[in-house]
C-alpha positions as CSV (number, residue, x, y, z in Angstrom):
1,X,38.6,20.4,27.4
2,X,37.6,17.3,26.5
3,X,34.6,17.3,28.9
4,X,33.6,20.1,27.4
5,X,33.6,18.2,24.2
6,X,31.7,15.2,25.4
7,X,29.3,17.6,27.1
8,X,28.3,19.4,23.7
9,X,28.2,16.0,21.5
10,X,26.0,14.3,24.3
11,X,23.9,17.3,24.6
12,X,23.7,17.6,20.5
13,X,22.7,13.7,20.7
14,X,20.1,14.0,22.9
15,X,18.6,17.3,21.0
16,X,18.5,15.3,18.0
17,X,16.6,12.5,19.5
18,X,14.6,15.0,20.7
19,X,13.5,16.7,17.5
20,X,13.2,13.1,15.8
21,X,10.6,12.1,18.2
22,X,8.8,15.0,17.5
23,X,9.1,14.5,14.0
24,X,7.5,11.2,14.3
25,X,5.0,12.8,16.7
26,X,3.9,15.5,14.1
27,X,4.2,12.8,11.2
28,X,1.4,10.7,13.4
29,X,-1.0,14.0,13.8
30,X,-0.8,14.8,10.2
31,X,-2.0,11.2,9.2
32,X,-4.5,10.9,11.9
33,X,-8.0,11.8,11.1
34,X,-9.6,11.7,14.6
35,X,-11.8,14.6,14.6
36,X,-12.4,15.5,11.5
37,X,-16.0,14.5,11.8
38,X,-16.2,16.7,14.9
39,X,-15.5,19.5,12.4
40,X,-18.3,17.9,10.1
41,X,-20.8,18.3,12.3
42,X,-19.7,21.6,13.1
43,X,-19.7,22.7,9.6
44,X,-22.9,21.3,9.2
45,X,-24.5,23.3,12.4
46,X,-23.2,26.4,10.9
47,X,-25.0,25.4,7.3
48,X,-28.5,25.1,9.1
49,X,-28.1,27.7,11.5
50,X,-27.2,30.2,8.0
51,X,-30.1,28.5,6.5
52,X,-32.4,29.0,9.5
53,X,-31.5,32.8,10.2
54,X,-32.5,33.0,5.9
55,X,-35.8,31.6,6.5
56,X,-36.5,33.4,9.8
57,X,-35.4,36.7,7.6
58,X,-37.6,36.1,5.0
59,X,-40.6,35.1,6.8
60,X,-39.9,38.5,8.9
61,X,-40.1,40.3,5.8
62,X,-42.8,38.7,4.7
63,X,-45.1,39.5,7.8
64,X,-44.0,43.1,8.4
65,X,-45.1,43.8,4.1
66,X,-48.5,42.7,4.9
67,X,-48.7,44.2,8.5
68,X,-47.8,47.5,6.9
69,X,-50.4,45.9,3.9
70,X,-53.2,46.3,7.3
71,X,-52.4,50.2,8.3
């Protein structure tokens, strides 16, 4: 029985080293800023490529009113 005992507190112990070490794990990745100007740039891609697909819209627009203008 008291095996059993031992076995539960040593496997409790090791459990909660375990989830402390992830704790400080997680604690590292939520104060770590690596990457962030990955998703920057990302941002930034999407910004021009809405702007782009505006322009290209407008300048479509633009040509098919005076090619109908023509007829």
């Amino acid at each position: 029985m008291i095996r059993l005992v031992v076995l539960f507190q040593m496997l409790l112990g090791r459990a909660g080293s375990y989830v402390a070490g992830q704790r400080r794990v997680l604690r590292t990745a939520m104060s770590d800023e690596r990457g962030s100007v990955t998703i920057e740039h990302v941002l930034w891609a999407v910004a021009v490529l809405a702007f782009v697909a505006v322009v290209v819209g407008a300048i479509g627009a633009y040509i098919n009113a005076k090619v109908g203008e023509i007829r």
